[in-house]
N, CA, C and O atoms as a Tripos MOL2 file, in Angstrom:
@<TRIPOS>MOLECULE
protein
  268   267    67     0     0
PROTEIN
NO_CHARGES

@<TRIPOS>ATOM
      1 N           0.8320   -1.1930    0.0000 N.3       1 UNK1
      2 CA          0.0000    0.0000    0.0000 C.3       1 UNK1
      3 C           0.8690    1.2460    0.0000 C.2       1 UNK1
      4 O           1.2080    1.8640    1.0090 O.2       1 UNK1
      5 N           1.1220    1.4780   -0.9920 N.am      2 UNK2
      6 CA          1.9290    2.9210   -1.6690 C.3       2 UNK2
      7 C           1.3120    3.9990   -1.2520 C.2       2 UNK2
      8 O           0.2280    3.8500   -0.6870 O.2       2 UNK2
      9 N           1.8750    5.3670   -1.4390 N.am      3 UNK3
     10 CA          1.2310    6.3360   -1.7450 C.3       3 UNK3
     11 C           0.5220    7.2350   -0.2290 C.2       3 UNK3
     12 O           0.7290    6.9810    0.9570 O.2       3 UNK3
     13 N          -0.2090    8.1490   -0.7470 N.am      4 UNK4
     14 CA         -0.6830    9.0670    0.1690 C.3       4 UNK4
     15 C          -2.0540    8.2850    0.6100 C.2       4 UNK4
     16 O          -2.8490    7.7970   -0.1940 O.2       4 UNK4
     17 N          -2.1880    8.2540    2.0740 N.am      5 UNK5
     18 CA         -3.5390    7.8070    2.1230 C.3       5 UNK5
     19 C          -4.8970    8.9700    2.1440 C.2       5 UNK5
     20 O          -4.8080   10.1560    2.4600 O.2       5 UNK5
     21 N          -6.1250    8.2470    1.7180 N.am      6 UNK6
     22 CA         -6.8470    9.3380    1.4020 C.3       6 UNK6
     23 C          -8.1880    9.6060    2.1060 C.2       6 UNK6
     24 O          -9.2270    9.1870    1.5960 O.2       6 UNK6
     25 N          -8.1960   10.2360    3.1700 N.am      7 UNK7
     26 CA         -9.7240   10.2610    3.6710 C.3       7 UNK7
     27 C         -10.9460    9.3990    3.6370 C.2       7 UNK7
     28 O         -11.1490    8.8510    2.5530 O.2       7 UNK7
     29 N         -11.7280    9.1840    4.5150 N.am      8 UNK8
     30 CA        -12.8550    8.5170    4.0850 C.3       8 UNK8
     31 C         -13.9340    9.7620    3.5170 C.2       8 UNK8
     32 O         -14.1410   10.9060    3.9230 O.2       8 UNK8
     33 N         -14.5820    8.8560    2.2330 N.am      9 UNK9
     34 CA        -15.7770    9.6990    2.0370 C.3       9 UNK9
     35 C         -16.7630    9.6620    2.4690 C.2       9 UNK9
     36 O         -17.1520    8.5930    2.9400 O.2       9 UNK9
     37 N         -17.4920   10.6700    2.4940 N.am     10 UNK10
     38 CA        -19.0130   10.9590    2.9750 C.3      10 UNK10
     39 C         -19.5080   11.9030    2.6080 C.2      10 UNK10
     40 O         -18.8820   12.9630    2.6160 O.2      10 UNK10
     41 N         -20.6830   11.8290    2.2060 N.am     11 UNK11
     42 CA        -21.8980   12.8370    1.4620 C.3      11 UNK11
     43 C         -23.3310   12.9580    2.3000 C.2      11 UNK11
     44 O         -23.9910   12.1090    2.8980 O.2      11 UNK11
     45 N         -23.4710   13.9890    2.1430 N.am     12 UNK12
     46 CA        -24.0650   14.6170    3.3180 C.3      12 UNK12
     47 C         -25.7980   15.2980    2.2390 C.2      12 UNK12
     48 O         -25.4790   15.9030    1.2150 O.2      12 UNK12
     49 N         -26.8240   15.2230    2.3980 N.am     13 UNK13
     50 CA        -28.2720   15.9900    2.1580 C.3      13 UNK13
     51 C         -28.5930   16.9920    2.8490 C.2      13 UNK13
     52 O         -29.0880   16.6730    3.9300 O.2      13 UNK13
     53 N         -28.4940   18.3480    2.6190 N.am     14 UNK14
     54 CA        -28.5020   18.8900    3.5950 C.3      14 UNK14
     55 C         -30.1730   20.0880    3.0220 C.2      14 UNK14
     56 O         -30.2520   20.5880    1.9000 O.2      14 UNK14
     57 N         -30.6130   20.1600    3.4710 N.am     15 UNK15
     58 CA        -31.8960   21.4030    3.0300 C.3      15 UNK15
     59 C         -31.2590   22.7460    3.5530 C.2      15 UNK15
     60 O         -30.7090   23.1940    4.5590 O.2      15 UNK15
     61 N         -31.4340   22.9170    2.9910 N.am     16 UNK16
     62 CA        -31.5210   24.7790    3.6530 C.3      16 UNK16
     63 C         -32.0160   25.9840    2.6050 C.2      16 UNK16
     64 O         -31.8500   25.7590    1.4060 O.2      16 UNK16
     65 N         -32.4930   26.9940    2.9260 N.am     17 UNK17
     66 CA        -32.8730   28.0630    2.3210 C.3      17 UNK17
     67 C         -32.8670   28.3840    0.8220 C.2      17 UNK17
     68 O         -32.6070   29.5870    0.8470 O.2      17 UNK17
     69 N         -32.9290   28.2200    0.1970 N.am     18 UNK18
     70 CA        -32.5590   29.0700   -1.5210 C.3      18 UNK18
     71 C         -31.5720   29.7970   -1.0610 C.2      18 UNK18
     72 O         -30.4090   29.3980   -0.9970 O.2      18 UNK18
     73 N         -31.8580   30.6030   -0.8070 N.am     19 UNK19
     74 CA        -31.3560   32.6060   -0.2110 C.3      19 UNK19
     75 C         -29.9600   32.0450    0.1620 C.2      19 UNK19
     76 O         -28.9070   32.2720   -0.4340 O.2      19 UNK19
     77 N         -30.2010   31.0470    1.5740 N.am     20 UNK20
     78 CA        -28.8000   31.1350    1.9250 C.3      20 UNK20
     79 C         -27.7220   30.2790    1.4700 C.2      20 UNK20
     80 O         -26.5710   30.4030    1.8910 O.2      20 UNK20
     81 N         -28.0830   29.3980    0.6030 N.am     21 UNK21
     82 CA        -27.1490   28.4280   -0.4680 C.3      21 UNK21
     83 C         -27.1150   29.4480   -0.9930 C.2      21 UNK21
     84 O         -26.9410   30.0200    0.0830 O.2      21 UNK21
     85 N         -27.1210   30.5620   -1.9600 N.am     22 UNK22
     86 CA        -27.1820   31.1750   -3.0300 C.3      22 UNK22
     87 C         -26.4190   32.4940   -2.3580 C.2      22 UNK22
     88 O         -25.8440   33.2410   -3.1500 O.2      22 UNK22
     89 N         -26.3840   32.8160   -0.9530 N.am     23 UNK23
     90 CA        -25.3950   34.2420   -0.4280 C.3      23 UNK23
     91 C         -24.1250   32.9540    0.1070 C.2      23 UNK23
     92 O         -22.9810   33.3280   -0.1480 O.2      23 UNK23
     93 N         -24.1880   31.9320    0.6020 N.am     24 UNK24
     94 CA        -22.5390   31.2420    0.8090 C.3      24 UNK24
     95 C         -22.1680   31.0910   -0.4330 C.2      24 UNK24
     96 O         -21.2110   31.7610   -0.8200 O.2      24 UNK24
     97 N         -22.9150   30.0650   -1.4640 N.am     25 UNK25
     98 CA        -21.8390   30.3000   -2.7660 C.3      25 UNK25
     99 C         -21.3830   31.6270   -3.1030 C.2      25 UNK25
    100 O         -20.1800   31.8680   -3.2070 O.2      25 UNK25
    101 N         -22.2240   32.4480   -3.2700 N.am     26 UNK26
    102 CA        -21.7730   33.6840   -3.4870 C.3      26 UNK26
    103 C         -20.5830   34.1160   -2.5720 C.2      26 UNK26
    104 O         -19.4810   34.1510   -3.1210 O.2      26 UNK26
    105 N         -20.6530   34.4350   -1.3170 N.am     27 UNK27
    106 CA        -19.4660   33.9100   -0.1550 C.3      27 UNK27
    107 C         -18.1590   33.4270   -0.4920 C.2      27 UNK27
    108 O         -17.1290   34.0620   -0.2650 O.2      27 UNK27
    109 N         -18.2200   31.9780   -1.1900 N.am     28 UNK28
    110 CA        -16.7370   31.5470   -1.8850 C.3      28 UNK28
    111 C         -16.1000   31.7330   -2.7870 C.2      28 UNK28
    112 O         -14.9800   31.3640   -3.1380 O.2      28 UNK28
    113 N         -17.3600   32.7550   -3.4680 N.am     29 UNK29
    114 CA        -16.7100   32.3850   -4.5730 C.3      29 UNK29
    115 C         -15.6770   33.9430   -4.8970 C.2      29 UNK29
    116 O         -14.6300   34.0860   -5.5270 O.2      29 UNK29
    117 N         -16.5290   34.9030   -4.1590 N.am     30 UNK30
    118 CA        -15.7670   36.0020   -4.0290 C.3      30 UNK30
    119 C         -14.2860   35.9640   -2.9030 C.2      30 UNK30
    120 O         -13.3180   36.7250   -2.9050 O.2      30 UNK30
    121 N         -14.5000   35.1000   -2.2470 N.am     31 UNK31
    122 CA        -13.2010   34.8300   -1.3630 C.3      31 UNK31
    123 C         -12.3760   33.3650   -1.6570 C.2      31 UNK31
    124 O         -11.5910   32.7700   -0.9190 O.2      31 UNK31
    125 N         -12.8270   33.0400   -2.9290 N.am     32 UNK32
    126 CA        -12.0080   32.3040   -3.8270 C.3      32 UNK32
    127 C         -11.7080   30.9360   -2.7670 C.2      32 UNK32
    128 O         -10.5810   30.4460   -2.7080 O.2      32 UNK32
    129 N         -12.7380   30.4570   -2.0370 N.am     33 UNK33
    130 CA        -13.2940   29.6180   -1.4140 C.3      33 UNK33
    131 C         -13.7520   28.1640   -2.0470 C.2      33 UNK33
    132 O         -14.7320   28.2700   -2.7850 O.2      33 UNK33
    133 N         -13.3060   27.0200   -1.9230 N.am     34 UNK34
    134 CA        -13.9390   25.6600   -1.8160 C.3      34 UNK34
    135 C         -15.2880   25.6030   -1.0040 C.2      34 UNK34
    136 O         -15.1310   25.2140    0.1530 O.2      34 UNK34
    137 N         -16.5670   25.9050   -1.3640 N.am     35 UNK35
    138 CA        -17.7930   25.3660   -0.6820 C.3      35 UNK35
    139 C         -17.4840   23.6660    0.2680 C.2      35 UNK35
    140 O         -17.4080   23.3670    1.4600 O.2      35 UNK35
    141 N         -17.4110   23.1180   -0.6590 N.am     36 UNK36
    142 CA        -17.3900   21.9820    0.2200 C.3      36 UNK36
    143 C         -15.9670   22.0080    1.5460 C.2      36 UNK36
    144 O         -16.0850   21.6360    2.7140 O.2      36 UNK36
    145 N         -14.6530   22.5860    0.8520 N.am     37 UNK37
    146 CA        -13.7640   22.9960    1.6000 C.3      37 UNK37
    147 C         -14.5160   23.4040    2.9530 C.2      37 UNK37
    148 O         -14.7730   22.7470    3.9620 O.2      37 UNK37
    149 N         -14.6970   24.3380    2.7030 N.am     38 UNK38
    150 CA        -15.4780   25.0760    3.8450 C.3      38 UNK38
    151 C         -16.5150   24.6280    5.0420 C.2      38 UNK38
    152 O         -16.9370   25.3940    5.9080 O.2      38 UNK38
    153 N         -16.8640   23.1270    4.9050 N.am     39 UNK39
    154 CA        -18.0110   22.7540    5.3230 C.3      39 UNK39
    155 C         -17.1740   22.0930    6.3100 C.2      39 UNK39
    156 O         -17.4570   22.0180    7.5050 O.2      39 UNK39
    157 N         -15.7060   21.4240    5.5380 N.am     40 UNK40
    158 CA        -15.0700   20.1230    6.2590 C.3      40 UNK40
    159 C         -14.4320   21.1600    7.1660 C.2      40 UNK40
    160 O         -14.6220   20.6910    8.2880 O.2      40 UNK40
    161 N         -13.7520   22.3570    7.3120 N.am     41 UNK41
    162 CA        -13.0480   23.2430    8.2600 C.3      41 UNK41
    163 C         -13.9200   23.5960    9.1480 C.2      41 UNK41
    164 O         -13.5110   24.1130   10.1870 O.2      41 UNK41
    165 N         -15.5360   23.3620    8.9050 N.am     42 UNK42
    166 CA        -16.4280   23.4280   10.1140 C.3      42 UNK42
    167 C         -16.5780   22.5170   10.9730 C.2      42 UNK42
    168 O         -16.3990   22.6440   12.1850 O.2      42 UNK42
    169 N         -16.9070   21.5630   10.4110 N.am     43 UNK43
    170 CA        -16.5480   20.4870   10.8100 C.3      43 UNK43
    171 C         -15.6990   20.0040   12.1040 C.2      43 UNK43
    172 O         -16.0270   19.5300   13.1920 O.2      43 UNK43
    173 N         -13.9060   20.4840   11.2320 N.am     44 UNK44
    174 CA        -13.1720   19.7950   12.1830 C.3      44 UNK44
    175 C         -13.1860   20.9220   13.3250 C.2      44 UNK44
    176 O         -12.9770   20.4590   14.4460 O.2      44 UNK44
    177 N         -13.4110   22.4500   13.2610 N.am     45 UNK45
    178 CA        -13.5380   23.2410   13.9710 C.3      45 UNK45
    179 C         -14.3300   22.7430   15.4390 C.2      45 UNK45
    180 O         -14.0120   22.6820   16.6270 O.2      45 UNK45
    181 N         -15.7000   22.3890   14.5130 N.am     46 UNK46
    182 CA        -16.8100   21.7390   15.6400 C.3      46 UNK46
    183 C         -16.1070   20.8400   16.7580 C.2      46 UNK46
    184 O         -15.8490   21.2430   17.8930 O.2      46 UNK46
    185 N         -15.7610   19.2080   16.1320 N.am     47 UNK47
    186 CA        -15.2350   18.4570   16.5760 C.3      47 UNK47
    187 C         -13.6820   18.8180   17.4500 C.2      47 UNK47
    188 O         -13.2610   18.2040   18.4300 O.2      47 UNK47
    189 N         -13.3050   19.4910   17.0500 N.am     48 UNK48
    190 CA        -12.1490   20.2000   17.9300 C.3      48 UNK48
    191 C         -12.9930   21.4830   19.5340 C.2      48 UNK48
    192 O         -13.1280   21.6230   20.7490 O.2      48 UNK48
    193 N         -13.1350   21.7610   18.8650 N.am     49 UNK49
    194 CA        -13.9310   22.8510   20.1670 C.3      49 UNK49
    195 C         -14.7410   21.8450   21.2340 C.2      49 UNK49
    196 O         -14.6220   22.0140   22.4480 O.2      49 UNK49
    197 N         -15.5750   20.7850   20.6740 N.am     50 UNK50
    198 CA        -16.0820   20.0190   21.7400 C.3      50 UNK50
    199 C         -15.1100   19.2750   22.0990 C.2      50 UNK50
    200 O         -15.3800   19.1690   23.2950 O.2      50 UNK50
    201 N         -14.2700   18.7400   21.9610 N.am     51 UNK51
    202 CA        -13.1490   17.8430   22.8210 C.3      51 UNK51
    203 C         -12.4400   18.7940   23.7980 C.2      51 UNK51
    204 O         -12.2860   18.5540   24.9960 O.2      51 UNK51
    205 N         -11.9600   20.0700   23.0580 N.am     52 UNK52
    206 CA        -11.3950   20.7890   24.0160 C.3      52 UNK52
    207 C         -12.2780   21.4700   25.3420 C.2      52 UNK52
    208 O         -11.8960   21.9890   26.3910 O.2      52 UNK52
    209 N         -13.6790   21.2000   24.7560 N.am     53 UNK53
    210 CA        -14.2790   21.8390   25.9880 C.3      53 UNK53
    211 C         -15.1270   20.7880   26.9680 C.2      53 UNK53
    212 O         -16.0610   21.1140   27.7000 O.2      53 UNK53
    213 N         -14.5970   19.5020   26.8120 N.am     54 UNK54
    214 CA        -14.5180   18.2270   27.5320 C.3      54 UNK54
    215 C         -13.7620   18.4240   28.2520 C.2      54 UNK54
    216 O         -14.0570   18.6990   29.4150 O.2      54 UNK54
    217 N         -12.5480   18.3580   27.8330 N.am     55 UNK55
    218 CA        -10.9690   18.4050   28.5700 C.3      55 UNK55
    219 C         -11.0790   19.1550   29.3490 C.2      55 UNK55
    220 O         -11.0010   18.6150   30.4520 O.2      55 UNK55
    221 N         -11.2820   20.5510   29.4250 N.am     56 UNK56
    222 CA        -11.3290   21.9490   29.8530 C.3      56 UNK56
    223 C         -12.4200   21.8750   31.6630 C.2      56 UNK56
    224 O         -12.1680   22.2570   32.8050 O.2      56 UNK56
    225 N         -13.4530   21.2740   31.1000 N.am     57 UNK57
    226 CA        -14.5090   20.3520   32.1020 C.3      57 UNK57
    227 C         -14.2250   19.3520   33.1760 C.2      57 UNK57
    228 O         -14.2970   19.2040   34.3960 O.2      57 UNK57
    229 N         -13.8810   18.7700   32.1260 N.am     58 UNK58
    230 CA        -12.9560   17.7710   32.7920 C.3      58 UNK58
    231 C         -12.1960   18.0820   33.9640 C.2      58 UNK58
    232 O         -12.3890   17.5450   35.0550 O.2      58 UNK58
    233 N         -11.3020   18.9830   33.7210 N.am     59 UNK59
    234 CA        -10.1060   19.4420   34.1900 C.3      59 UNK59
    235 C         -10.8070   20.3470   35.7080 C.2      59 UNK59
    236 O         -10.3420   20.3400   36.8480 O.2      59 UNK59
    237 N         -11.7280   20.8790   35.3280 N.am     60 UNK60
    238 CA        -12.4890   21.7530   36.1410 C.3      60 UNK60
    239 C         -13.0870   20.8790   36.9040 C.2      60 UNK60
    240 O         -12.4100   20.6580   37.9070 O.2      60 UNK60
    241 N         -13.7890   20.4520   36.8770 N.am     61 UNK61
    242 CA        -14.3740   19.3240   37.5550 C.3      61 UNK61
    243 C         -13.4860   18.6000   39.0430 C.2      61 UNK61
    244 O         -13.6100   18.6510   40.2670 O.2      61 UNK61
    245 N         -12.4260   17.8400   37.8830 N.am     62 UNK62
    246 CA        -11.2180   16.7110   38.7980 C.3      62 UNK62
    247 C         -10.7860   18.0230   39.5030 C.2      62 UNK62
    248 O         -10.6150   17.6080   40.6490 O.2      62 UNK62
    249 N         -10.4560   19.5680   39.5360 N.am     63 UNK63
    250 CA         -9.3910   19.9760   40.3380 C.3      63 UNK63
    251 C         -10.3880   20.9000   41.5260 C.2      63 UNK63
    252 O         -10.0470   21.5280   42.5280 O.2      63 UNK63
    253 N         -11.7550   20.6540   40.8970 N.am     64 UNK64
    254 CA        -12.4980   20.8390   42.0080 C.3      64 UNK64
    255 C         -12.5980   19.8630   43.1340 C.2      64 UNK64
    256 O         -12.6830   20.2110   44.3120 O.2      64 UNK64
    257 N         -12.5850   18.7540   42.7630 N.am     65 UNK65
    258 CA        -12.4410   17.9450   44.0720 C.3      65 UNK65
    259 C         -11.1510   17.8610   44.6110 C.2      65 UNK65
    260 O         -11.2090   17.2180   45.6590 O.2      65 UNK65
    261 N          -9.9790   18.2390   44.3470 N.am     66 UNK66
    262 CA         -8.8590   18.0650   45.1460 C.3      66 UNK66
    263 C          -8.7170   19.0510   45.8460 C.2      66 UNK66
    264 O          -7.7090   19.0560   46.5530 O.2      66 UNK66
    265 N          -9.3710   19.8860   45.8970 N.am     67 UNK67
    266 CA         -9.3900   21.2170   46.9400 C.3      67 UNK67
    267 C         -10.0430   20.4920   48.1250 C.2      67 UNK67
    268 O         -10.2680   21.0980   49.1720 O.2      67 UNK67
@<TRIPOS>BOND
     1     1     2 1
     2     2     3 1
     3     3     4 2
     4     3     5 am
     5     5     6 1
     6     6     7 1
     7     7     8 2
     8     7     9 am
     9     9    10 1
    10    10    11 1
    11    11    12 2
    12    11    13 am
    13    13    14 1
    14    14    15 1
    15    15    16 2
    16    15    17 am
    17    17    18 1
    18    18    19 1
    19    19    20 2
    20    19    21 am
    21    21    22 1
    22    22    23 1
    23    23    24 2
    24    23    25 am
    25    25    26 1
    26    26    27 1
    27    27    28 2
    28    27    29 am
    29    29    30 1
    30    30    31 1
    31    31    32 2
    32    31    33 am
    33    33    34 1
    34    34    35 1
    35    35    36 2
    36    35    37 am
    37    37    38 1
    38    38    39 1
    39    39    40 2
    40    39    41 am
    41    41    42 1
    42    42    43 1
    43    43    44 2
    44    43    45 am
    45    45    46 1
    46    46    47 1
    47    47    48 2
    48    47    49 am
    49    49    50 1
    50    50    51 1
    51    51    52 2
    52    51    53 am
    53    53    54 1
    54    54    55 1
    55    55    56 2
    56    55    57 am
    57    57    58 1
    58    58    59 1
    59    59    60 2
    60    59    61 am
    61    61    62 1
    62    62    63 1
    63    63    64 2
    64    63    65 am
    65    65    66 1
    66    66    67 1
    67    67    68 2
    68    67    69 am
    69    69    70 1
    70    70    71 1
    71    71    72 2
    72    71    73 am
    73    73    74 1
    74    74    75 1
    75    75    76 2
    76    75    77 am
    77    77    78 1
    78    78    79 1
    79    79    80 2
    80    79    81 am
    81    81    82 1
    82    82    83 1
    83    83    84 2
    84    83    85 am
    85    85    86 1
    86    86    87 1
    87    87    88 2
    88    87    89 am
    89    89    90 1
    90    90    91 1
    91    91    92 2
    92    91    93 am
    93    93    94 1
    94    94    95 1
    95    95    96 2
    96    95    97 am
    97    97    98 1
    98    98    99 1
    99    99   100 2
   100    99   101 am
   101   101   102 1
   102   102   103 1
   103   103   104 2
   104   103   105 am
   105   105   106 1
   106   106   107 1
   107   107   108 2
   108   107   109 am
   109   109   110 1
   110   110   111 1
   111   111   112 2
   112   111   113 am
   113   113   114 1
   114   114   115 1
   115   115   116 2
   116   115   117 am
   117   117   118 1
   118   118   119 1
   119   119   120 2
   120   119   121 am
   121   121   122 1
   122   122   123 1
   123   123   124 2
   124   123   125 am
   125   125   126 1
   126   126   127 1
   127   127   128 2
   128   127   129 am
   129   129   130 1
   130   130   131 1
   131   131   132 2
   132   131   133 am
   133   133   134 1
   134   134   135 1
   135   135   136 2
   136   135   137 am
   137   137   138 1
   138   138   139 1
   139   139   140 2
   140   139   141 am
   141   141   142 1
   142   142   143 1
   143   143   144 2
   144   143   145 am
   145   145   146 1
   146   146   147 1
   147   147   148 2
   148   147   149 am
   149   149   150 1
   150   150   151 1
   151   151   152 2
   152   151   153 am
   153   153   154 1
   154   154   155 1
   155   155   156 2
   156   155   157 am
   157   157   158 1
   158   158   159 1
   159   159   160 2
   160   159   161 am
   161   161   162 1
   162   162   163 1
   163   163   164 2
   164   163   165 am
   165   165   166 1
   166   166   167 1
   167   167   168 2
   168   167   169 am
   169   169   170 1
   170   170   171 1
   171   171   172 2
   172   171   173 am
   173   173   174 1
   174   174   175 1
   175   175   176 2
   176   175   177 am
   177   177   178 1
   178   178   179 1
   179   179   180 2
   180   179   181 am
   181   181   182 1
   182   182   183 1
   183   183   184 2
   184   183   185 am
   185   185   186 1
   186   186   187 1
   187   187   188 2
   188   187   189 am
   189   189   190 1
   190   190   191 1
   191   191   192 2
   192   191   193 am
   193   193   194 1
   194   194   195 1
   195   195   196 2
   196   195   197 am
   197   197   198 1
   198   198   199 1
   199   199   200 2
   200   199   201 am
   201   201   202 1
   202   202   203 1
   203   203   204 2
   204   203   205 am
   205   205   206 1
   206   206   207 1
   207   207   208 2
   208   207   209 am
   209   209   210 1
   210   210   211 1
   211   211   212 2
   212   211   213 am
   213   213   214 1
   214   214   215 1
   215   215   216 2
   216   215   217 am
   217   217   218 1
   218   218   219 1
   219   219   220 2
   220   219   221 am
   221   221   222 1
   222   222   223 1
   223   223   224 2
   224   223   225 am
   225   225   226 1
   226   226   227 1
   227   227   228 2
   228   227   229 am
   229   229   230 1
   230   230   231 1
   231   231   232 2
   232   231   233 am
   233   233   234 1
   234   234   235 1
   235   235   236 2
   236   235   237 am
   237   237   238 1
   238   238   239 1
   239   239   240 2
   240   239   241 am
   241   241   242 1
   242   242   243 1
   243   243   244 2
   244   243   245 am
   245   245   246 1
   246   246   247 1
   247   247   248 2
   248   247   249 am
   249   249   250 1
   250   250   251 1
   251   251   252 2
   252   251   253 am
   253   253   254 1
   254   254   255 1
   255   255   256 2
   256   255   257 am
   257   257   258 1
   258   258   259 1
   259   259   260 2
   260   259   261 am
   261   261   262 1
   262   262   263 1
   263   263   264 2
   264   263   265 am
   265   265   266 1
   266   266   267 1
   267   267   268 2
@<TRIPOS>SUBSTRUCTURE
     1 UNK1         2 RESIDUE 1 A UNK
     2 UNK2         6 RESIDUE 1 A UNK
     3 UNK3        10 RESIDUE 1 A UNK
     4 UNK4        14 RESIDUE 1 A UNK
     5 UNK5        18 RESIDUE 1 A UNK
     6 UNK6        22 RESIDUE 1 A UNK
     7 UNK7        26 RESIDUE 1 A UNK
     8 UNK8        30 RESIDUE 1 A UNK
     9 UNK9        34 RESIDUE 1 A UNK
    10 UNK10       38 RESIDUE 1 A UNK
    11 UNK11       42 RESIDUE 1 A UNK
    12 UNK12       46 RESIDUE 1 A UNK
    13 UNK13       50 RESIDUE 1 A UNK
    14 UNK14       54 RESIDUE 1 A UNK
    15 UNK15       58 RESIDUE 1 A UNK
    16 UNK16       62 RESIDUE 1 A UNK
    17 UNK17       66 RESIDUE 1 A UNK
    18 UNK18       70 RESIDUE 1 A UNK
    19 UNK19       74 RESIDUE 1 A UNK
    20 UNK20       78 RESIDUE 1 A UNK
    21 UNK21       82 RESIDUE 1 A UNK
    22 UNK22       86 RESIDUE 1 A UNK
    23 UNK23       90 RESIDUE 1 A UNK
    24 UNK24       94 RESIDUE 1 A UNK
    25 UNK25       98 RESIDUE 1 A UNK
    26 UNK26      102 RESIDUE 1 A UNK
    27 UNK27      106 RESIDUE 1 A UNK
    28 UNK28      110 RESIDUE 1 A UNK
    29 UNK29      114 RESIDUE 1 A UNK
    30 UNK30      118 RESIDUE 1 A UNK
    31 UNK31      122 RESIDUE 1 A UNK
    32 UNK32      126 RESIDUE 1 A UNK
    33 UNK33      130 RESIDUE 1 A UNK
    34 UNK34      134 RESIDUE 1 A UNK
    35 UNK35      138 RESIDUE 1 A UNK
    36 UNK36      142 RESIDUE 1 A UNK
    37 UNK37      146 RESIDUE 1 A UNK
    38 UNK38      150 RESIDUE 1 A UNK
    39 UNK39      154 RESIDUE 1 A UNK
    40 UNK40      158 RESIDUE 1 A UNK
    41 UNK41      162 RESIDUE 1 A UNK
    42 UNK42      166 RESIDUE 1 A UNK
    43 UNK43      170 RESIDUE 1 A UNK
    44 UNK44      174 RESIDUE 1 A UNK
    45 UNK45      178 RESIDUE 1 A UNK
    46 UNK46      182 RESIDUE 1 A UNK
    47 UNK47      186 RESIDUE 1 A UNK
    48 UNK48      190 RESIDUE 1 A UNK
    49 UNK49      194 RESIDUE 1 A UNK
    50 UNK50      198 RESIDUE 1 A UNK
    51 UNK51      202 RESIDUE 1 A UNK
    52 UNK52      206 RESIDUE 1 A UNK
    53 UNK53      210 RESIDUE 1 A UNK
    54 UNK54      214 RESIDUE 1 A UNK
    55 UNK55      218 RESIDUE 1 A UNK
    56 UNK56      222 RESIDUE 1 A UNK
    57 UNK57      226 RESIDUE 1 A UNK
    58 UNK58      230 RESIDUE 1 A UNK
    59 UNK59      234 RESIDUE 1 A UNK
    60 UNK60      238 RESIDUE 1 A UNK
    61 UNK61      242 RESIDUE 1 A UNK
    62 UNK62      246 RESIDUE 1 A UNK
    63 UNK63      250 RESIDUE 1 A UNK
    64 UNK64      254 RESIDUE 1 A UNK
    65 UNK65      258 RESIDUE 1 A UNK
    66 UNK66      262 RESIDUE 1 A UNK
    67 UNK67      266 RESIDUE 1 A UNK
């Protein structure tokens, strides 16, 4: 197994607005933006912010009881 490995795929249905599909494309395309790019940097944004604010909890939590 050569080579770069490559993500798993996944495709997503998503509904939303006319209006606001039609002002984000507009959105990328003036800031020379990947739409779908953009979805996965939310994404890992999301998934990053909730772990860190586990940890963060976490942390708060455990150093509350050692007092």
């Amino acid at each position: 197994m050569g080579g770069r490995s490559k993500g798993e795929k996944a495709q997503f249905n998503i509904r939303m607005d006319a209006d606001l599909l039609r002002r984000y494309r507009e959105y990328c395309d003036k800031n020379g933006l990947d739409p779908q790019g953009q979805v996965i940097h939310f994404i890992r944004r999301v998934v990053h912010a909730e772990y860190d604010f586990q940890e963060r909890l976490w942390k708060v939590l455990t150093e509350g009881e050692e007092s």
